[in-house]
C-alpha positions as CSV (number, residue, x, y, z in Angstrom):
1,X,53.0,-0.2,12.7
2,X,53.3,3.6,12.5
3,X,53.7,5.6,15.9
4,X,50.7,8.4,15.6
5,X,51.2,10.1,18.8
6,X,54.3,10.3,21.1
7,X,54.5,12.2,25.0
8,X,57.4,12.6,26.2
9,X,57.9,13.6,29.8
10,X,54.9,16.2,29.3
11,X,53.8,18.1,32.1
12,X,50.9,20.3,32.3
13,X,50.5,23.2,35.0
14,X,48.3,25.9,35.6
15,X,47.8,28.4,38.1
16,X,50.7,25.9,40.3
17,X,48.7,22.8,40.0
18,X,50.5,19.9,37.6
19,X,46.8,18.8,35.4
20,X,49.7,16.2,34.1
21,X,52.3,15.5,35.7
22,X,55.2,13.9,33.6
23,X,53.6,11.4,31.3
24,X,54.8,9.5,28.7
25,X,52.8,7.5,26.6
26,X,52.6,6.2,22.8
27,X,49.9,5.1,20.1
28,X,50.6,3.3,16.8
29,X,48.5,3.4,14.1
30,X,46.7,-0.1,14.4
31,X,45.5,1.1,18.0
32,X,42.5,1.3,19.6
33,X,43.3,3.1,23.4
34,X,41.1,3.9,25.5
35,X,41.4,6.4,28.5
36,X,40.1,5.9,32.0
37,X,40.2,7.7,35.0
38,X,38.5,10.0,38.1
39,X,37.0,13.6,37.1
40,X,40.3,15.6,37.3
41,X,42.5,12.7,36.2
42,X,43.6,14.9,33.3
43,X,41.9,13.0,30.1
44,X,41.0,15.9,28.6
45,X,43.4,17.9,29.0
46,X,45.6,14.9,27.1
47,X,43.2,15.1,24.4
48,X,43.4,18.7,23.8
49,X,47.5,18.5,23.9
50,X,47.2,15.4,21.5
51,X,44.7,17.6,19.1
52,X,47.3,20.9,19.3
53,X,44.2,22.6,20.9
54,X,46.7,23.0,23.9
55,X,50.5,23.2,24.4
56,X,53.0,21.3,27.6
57,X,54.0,23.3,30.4
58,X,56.8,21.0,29.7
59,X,57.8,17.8,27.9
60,X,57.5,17.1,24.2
61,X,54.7,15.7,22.0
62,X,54.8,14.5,18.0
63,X,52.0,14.2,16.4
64,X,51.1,12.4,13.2
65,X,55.4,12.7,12.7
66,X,55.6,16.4,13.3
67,X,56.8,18.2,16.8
68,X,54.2,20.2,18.6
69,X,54.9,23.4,18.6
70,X,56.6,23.7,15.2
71,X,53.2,23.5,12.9
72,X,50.1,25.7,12.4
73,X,47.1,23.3,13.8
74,X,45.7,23.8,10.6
75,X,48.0,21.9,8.1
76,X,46.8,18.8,11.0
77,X,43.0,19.8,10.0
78,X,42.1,16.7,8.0
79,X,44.4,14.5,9.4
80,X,42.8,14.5,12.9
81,X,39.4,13.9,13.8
82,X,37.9,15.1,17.1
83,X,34.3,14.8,18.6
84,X,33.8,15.8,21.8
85,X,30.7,18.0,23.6
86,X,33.3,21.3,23.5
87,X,33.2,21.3,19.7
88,X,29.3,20.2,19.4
89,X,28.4,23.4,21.3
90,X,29.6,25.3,18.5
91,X,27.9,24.0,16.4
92,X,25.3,26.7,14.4
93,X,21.9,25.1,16.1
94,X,20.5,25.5,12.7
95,X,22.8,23.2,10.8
96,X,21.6,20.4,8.6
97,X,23.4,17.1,9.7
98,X,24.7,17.0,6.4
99,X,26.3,20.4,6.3
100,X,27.4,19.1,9.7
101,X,29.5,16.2,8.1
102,X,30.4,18.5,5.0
103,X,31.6,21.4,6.6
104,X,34.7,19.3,8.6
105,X,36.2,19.3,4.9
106,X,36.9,22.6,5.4
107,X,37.2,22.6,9.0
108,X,34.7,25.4,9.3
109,X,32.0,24.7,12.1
110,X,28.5,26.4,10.5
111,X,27.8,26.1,6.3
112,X,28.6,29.7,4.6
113,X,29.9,30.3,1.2
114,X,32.4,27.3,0.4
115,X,31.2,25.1,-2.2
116,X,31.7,21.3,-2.0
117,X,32.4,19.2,-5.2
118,X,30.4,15.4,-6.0
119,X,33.4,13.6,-3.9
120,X,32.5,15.7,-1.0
121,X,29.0,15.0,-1.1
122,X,29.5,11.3,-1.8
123,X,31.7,10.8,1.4
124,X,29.7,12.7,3.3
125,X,26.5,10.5,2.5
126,X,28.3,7.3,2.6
127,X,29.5,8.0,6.7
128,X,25.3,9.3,7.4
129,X,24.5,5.9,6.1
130,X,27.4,3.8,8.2
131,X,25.9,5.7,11.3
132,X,22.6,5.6,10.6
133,X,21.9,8.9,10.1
134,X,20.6,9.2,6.8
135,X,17.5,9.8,7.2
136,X,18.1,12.9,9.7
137,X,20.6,14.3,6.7
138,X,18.5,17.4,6.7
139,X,17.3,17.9,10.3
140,X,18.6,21.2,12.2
141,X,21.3,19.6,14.3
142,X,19.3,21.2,17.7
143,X,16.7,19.1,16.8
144,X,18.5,16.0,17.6
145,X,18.9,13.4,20.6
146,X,21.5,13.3,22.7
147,X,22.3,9.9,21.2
148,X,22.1,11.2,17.6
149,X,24.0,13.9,18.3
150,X,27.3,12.2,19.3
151,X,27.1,10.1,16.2
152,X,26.7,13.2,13.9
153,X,29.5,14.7,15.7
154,X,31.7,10.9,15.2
155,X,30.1,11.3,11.9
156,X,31.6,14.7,11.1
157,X,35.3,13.2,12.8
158,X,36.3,10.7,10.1
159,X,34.4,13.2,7.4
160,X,38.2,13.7,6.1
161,X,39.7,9.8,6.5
162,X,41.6,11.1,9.2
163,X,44.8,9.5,10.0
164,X,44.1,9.3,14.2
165,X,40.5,9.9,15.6
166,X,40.0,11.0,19.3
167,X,36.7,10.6,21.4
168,X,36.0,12.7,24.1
169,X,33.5,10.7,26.1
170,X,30.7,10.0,23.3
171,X,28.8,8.2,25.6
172,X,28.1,10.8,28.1
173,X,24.7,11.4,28.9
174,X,23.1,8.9,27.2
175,X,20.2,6.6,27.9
176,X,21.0,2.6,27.7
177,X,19.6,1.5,24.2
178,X,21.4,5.0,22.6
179,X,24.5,3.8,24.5
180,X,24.5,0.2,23.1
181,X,23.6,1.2,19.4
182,X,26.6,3.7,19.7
183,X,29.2,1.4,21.3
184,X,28.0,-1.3,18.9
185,X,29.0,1.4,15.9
186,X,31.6,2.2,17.6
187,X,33.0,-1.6,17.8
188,X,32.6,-2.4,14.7
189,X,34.2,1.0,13.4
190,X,37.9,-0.5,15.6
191,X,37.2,-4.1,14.3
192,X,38.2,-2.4,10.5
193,X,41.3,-2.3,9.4
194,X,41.1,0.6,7.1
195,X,39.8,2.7,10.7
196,X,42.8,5.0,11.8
197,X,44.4,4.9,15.4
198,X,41.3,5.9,18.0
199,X,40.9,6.8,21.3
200,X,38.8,7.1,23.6
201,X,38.0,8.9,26.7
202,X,35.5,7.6,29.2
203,X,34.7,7.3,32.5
204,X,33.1,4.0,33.2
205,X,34.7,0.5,31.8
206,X,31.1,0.0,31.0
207,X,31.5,1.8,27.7
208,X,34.1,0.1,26.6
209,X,33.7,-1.1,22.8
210,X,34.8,-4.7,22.1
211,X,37.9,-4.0,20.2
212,X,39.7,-1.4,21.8
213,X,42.9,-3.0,22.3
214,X,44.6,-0.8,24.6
215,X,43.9,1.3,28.0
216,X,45.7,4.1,30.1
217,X,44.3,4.5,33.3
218,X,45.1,7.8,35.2
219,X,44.8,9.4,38.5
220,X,45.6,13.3,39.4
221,X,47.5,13.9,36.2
222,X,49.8,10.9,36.1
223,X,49.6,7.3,34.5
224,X,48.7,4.9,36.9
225,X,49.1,2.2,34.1
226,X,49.1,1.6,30.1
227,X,49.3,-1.3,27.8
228,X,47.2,-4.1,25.9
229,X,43.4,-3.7,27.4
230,X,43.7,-7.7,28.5
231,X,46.4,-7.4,30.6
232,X,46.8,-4.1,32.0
233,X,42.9,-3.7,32.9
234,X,42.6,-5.6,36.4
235,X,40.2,-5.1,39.3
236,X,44.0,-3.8,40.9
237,X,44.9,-0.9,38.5
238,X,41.6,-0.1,38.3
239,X,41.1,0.2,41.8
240,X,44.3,2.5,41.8
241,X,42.8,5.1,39.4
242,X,39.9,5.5,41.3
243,X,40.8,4.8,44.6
244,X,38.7,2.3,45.6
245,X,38.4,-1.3,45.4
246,X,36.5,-3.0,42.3
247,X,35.4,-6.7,41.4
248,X,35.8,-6.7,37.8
249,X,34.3,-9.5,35.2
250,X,34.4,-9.3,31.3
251,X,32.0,-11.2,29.0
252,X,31.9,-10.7,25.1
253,X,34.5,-8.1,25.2
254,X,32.6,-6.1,27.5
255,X,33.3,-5.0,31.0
256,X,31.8,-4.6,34.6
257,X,33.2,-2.7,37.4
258,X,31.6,-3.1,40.8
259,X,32.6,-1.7,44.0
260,X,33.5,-4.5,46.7
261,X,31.5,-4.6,49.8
């Protein structure tokens, strides 16, 4: 295994408040993590660090082998792969899907004048049929579901065979069958071993895709626990991220959090 993604001691503060407060935490490269926690727990704000969007107040972090702090984000451009609902609102509303996927080789968000060459083009069909989003390849992305949406914006992360891919809740706001279709992609995209390291931010246990093999819980900017999903991912530690008591049950790989009466 090949470590992806190292914290070290990392603190975040602004405006006096610690967003994350002294966490250290590793992924390797045949990992599948994903995050849980309370609104305010920090995920986020982990993601962006992880994706040099952000720096530490404190504490170091290596990504992909190189020390935060001492690259230019954009030598990482095509080795990480990032959806999430911040980048999908800047996305040109006029956008083919296609252009969508094709434009991350460039990391450029909105087609203009860079041309694109058959291998391009190829790769970037290849993912719209894996997702099943062929045949929206040249709707506007405004046009688009909620649900097809986040998969044209998962569709655009691994455009580049990125070497670590990060999720930023791409469930959110979906209705029940979009949710399923996605998490069943989703599973089956952790199951491959050619996949890079994921992971995966999310609220609720319920999105969980069968496969993910790892989970950091958090609460108020610390890690309340980390390690294999199967072992670390008890009705107790949940109950300590959120502050409340759960009954928890997994069936198939998936899971189901219920507050106790």
């Amino acid at each position: 295994m090949v470590n992806v993604l190292r914290f070290t001691d990392v603190s975040y503060v602004r405006d006096r408040r610690a967003i994350l407060d002294r966490v250290d935490w590793e992924v390797d490269s045949s990992e599948r993590w994903v995050i849980l926690g309370p609104n305010g727990a920090g995920k986020t704000t982990l993601l962006r660090i992880a994706t040099a969007n952000d720096y530490p107040t404190t504490g170091t972090v290596d990504v992909l082998d190189r020390r935060l702090g001492t690259f230019d984000i954009w030598e990482m451009r095509n080795r990480l792969g990032l959806a999430s609902s911040a980048t999908a609102r800047r996305i040109p509303g006029g956008e083919t899907v296609r252009d969508l996927v094709l434009t991350a080789a460039y990391g450029v968000e909105g087609r203009w004048n860079e041309e694109y060459d058959e291998m391009d083009v190829r790769q970037a069909d290849r993912i719209l049929a894996e997702l099943d989003l062929t045949p929206l390849a040249e709707h506007p992305f405004a046009t688009l579901s909620d649900g097809e949406r986040k998969r044209a914006m998962i569709a655009r992360a691994v455009m580049t065979d990125p070497e670590l891919l990060l999720l930023d809740e791409p469930s959110a706001s979906l209705d029940l069958g979009a949710r399923e279709r996605l998490l069943q992609l989703l599973s089956g995209y952790a199951a491959s071993p050619y996949s890079p390291a994921m992971i995966m931010v999310t609220h609720h246990v319920e999105e969980i895709p069968p496969g993910f093999t790892h989970v950091l819980l958090m609460r108020e900017g610390r890690v309340q626990a980390a390690g294999p999903i199967a072992e670390t991912l008890t009705a107790e530690s949940l109950g300590e991220a959120f502050g409340m008591e759960f009954s928890l049950t997994v069936e198939n790989g998936r899971y189901a959090a219920v507050a106790r009466a």
